[in-house]
KEKE-3310 file (N, C-alpha, C; in steps of 0.2 Angstrom, whole numbers, plus 5000, padded with zeros to 4 digits):
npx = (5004:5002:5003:5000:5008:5020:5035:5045:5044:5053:5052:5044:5033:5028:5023:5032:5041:5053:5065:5072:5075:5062:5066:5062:5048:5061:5077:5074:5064:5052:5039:5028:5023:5026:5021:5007:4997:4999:4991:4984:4978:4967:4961:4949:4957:4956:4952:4958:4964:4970:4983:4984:4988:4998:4996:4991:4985:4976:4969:4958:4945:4951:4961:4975:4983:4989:4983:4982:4979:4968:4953:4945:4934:4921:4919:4930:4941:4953:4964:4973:4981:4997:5000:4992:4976:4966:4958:4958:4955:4945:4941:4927:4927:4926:4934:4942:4950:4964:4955:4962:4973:4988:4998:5009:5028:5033:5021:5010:5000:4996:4987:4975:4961:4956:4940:4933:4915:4913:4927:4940:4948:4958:4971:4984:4982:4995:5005:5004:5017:5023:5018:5029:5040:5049:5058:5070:5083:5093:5106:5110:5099:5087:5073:5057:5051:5035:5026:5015:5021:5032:5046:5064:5069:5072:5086:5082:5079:5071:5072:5073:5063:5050:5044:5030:5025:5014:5014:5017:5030:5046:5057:5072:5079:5089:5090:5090:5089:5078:5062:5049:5037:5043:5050:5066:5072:5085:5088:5098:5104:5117:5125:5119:5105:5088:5072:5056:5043:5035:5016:5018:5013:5006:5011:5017:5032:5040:5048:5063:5063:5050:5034:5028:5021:5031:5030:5023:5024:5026:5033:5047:5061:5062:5066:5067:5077:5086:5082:5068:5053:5045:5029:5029:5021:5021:5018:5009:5000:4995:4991:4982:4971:4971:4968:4953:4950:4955:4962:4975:4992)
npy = (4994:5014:5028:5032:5021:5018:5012:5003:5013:5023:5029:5042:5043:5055:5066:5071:5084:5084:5090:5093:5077:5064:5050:5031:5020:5014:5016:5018:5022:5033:5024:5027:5021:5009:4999:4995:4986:4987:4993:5003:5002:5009:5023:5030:5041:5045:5057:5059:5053:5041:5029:5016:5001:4990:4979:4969:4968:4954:4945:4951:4954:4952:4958:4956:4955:4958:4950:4958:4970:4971:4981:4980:4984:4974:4980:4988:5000:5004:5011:5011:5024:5032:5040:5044:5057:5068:5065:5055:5040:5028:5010:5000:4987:4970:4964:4950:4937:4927:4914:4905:4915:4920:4921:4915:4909:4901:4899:4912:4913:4926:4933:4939:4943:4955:4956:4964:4968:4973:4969:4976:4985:4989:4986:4975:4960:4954:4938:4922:4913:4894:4881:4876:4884:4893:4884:4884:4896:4906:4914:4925:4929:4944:4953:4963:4975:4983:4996:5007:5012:5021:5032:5029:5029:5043:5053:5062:5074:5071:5057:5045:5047:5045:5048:5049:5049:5046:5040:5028:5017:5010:4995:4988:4973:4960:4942:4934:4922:4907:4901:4891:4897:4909:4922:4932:4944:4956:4972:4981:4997:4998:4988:4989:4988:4989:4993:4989:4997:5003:5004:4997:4986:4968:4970:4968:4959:4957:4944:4946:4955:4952:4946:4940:4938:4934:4935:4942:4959:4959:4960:4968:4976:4988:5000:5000:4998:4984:4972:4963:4954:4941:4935:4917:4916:4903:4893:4879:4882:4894:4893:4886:4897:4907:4900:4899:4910:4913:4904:4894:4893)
npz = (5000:5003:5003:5020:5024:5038:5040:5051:5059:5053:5041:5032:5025:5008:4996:4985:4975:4964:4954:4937:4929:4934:4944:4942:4947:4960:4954:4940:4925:4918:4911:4901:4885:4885:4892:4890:4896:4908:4924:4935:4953:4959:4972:4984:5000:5013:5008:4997:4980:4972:4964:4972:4972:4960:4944:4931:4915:4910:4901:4891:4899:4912:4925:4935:4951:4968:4983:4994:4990:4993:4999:5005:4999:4986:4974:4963:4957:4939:4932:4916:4911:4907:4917:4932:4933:4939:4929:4922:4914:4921:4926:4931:4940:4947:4965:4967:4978:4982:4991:5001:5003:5015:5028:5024:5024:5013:5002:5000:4995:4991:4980:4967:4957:4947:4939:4926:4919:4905:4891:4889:4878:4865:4873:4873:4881:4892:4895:4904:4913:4910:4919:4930:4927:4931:4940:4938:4937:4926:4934:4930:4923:4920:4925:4922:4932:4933:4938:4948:4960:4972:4972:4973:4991:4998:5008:5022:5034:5045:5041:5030:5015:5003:4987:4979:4964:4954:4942:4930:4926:4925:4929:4930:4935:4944:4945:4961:4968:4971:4978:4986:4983:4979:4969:4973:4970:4965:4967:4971:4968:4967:4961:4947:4948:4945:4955:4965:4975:4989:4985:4971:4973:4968:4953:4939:4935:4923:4913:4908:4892:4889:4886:4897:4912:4925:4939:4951:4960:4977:4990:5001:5006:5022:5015:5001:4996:4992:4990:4979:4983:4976:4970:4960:4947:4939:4947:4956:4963:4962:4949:4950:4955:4944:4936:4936:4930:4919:4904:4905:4899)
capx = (5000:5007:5006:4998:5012:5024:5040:5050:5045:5059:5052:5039:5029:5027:5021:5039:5040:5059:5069:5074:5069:5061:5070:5055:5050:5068:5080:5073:5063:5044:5036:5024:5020:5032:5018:4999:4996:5000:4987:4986:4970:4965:4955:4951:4958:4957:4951:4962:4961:4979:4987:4988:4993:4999:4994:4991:4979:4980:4964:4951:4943:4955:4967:4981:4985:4991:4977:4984:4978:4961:4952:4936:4925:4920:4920:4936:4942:4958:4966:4979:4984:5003:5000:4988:4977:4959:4954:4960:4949:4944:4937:4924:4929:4924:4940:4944:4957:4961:4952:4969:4980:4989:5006:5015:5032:5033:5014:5006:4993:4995:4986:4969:4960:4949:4935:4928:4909:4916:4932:4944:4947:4965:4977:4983:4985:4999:5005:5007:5020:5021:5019:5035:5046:5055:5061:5077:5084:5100:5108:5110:5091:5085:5066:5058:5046:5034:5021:5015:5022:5036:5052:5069:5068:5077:5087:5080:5082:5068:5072:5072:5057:5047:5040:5023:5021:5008:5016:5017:5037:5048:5065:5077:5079:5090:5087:5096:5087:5071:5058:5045:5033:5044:5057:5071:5076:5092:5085:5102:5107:5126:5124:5115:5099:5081:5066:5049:5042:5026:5012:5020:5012:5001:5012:5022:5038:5039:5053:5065:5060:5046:5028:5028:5026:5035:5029:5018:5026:5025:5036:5055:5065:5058:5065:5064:5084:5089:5076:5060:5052:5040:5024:5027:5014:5021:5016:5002:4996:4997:4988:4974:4967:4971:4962:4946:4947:4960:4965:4980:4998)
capy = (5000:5017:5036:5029:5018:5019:5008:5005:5022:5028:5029:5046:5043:5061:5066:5076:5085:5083:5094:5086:5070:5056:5041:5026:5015:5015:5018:5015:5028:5032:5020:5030:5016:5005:4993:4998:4982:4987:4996:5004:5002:5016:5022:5036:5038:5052:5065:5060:5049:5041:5024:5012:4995:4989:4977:4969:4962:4945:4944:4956:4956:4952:4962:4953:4961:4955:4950:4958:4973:4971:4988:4979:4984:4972:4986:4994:5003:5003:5015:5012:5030:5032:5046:5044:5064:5067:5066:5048:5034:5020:5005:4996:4979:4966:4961:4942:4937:4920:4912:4904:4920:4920:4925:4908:4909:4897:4900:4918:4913:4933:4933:4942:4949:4961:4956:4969:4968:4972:4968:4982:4986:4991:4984:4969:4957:4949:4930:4920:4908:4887:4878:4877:4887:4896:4879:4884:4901:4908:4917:4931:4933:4949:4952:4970:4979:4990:5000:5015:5016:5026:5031:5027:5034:5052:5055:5068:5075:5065:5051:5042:5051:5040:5050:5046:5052:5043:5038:5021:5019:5003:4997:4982:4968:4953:4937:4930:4917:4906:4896:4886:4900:4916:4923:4935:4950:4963:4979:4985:5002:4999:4982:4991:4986:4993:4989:4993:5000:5005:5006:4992:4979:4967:4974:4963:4956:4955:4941:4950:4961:4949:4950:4934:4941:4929:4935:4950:4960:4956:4962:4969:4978:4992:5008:4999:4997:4978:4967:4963:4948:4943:4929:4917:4913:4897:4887:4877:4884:4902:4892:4882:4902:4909:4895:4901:4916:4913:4899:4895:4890)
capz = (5000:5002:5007:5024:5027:5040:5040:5056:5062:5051:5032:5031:5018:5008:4992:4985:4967:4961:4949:4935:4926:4940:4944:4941:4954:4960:4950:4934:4921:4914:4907:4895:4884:4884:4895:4890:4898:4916:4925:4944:4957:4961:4980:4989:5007:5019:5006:4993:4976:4971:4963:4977:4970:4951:4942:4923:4911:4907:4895:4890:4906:4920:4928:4941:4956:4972:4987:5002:4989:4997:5003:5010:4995:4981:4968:4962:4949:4939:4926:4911:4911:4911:4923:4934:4933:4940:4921:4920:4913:4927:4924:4936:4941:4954:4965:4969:4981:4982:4998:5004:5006:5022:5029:5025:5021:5009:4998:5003:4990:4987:4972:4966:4949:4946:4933:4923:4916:4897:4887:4889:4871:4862:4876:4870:4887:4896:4895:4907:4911:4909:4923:4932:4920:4934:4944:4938:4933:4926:4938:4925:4921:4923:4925:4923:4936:4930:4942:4949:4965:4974:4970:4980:4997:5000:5015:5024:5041:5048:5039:5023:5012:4997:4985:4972:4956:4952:4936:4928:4927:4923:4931:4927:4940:4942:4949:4964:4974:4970:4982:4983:4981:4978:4967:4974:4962:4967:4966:4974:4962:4965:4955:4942:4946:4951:4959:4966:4981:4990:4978:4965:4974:4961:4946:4935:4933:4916:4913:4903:4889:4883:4888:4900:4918:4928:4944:4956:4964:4985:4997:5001:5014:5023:5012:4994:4990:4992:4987:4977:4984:4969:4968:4955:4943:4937:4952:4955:4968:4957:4941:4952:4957:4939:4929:4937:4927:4911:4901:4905:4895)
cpx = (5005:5007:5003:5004:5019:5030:5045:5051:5050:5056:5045:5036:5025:5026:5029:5040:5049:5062:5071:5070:5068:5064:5062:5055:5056:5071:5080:5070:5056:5045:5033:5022:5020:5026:5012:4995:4994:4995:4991:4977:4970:4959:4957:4951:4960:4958:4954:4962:4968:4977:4986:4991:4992:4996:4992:4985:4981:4975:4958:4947:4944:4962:4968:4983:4988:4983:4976:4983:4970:4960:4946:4934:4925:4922:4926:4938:4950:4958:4972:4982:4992:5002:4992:4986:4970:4956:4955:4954:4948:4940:4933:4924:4924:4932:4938:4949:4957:4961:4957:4973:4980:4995:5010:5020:5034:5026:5010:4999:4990:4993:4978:4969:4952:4947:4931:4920:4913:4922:4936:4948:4952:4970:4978:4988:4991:5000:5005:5010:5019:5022:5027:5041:5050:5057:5068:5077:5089:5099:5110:5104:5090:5076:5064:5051:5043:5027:5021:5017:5027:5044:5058:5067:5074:5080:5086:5082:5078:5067:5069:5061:5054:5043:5035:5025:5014:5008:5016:5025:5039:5056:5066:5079:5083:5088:5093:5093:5079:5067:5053:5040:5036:5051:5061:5074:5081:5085:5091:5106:5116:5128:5121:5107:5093:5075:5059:5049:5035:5019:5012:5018:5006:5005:5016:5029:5041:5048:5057:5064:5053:5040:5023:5025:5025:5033:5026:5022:5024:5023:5043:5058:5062:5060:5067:5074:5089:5086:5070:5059:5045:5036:5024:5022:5015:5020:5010:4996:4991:4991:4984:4970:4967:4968:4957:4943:4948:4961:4974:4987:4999)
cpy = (5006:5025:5034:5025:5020:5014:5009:5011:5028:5031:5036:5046:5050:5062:5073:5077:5087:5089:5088:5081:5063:5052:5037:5022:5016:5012:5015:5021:5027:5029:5020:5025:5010:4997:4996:4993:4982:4992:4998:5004:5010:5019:5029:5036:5045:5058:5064:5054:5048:5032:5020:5005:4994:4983:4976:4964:4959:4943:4950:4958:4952:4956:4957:4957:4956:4954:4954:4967:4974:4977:4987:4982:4978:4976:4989:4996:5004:5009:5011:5016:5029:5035:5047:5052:5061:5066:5057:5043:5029:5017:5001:4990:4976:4961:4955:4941:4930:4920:4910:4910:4919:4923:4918:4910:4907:4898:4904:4916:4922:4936:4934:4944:4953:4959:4960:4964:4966:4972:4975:4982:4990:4992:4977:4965:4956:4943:4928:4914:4900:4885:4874:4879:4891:4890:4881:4891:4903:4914:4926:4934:4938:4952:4961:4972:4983:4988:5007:5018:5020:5025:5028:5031:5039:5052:5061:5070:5072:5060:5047:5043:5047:5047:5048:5053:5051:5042:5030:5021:5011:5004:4987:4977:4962:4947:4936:4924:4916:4902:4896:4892:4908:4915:4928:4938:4956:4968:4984:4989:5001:4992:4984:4989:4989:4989:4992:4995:5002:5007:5001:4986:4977:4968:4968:4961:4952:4949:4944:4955:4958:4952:4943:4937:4935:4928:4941:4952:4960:4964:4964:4971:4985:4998:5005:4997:4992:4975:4967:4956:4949:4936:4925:4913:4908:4889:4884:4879:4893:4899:4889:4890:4904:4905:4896:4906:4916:4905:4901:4891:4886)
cpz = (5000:5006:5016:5029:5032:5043:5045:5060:5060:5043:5034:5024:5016:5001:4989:4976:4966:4956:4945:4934:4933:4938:4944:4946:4959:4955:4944:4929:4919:4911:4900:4892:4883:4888:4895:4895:4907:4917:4934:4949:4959:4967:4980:4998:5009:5017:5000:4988:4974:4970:4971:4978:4960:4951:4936:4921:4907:4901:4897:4894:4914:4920:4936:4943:4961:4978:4994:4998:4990:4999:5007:5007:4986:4975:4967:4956:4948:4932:4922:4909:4912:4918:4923:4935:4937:4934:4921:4919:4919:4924:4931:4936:4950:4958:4968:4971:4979:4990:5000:5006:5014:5022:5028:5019:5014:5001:5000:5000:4988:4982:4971:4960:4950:4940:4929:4920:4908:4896:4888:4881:4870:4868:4874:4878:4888:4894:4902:4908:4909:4917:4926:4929:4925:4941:4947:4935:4932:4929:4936:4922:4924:4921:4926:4926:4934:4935:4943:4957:4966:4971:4975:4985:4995:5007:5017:5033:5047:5047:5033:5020:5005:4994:4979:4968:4953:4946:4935:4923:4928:4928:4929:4936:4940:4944:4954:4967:4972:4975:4980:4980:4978:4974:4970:4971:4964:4962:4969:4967:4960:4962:4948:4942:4950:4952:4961:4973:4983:4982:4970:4967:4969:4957:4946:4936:4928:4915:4906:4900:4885:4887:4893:4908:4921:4935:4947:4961:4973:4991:4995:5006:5014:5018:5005:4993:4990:4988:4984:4976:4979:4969:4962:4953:4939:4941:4952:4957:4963:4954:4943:4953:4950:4934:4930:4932:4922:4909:4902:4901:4895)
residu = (UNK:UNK:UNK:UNK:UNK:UNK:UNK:UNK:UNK:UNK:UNK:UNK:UNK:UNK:UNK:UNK:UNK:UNK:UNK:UNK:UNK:UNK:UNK:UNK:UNK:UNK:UNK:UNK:UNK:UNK:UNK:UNK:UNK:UNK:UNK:UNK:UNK:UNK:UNK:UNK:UNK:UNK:UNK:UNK:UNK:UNK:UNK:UNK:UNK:UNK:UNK:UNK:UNK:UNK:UNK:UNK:UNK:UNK:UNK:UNK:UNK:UNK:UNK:UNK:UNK:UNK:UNK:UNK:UNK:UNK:UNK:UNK:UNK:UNK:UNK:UNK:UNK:UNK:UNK:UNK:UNK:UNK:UNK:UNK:UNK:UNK:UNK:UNK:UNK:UNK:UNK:UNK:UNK:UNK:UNK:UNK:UNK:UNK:UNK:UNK:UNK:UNK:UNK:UNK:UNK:UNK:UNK:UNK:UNK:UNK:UNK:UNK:UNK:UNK:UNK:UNK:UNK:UNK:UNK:UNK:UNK:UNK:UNK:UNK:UNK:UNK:UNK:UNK:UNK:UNK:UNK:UNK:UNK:UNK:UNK:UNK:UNK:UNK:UNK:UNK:UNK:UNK:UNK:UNK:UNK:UNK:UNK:UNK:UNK:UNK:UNK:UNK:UNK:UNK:UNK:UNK:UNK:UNK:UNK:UNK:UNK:UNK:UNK:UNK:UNK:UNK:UNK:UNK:UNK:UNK:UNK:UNK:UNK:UNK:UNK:UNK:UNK:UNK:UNK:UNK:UNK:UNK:UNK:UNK:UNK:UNK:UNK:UNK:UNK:UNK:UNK:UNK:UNK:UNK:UNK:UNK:UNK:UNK:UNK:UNK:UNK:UNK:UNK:UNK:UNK:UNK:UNK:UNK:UNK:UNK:UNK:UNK:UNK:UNK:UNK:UNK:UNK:UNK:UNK:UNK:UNK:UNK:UNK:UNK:UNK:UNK:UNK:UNK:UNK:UNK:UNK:UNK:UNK:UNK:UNK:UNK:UNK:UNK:UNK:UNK:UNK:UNK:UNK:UNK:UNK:UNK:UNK:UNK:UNK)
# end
């Protein structure tokens, strides 16, 4: 989730307008349309309308999110806008978690879609992967994030600062470590590589530069610049809740 959170009592979640071209996600770059596919949910919370988890369409009418993006209303709306504005199109869906989510280490079942009524017309969906294609991965693969959450934290004088754009913004990932239900992505800048952070939860991880996504993003470390632990979507567990809604590869 996102401008609400507070991480460790140290992370201020603050809405911050930058000079200069934004860093994406962390430390990656807009999007613009590089992913039409990728969507963001969109709520209003304490006066205020904004981006709060990502997310992608996988057919005509589903949109894949994460579950633990739950708001407690049935009804939610998504936009495809790069930049999220008050003008922006939404679409009315109905969310579905899956009934197993939990906190287990091993299989969160963190996995939901939002169904629309009608066909969402000139985006052309997502794949999703084969049944256990990420068992094994070269330790060289690199996997690409793309959401509408925050960028890198800022150091500030009360402590590391995240700011929104409320843009739909991409970044490069590698792999380092896989389990039974989770992949592990370096998001660490001084490797070269970037990652997500609040507000990116639900979104993609597009395997590569194809149109595969390999995994949703989760979870990571508290101020975004280590890890991005990712869901993936070639488990069973993963493609017993997503055959409900898609045909699957």
């Amino acid at each position: 989730m996102r401008r609400a959170s507070l991480v460790l009592a140290v992370v201020v979640v603050a809405v911050l307008v930058w000079g200069g071209v934004a860093s994406a996600i962390t430390f990656g770059q807009p999007d613009g349309n590089r992913h039409p596919n990728v969507g963001a949910l969109v709520g209003t919370f304490d006066g205020q309308t904004y981006p709060y988890c990502s997310g992608t369409l996988i057919s005509p009418t589903v949109f894949l999110t994460a579950a633990h993006c739950d708001i407690g209303t049935s009804t939610v709306y998504v936009t495809f806008d790069s930049a999220y504005t008050s003008k922006s199109k939404l679409y009315e869906g109905t969310f579905h978690a899956d009934p197993l989510y939990n906190q287990s280490q091993s299989d969160p079942h963190d996995i939901a879609v939002v169904v629309f009524e009608k066909p969402i017309e000139g985006i052309e969906p997502a794949q999703l992967p084969t049944l256990g294609q990420f068992e094994e991965v070269d330790h060289d693969q690199q996997f690409t994030a793309v959401g509408y959450g925050g960028q890198e934290a800022l150091n500030q004088p009360g402590g590391p600062v995240i700011g929104y754009l409320d843009t739909r913004e991409y970044a490069v990932s590698t792999f380092n470590a896989v389990g039974p239900g989770y992949l592990r992505l370096s998001q660490n800048a001084a490797h070269g590589d970037g990652g997500t952070c609040y507000g990116d939860s639900g979104g993609p991880n597009f395997l590569g530069t194809t149109d595969v996504v390999a995994a949703i993003t989760i979870t990571g470390d508290a101020i975004c610049r280590a890890t991005n632990v990712v869901y993936r979507l070639d488990t069973e567990s993963a493609r017993a809740f997503l055959g409900q809604y898609v045909t699957l590869p």
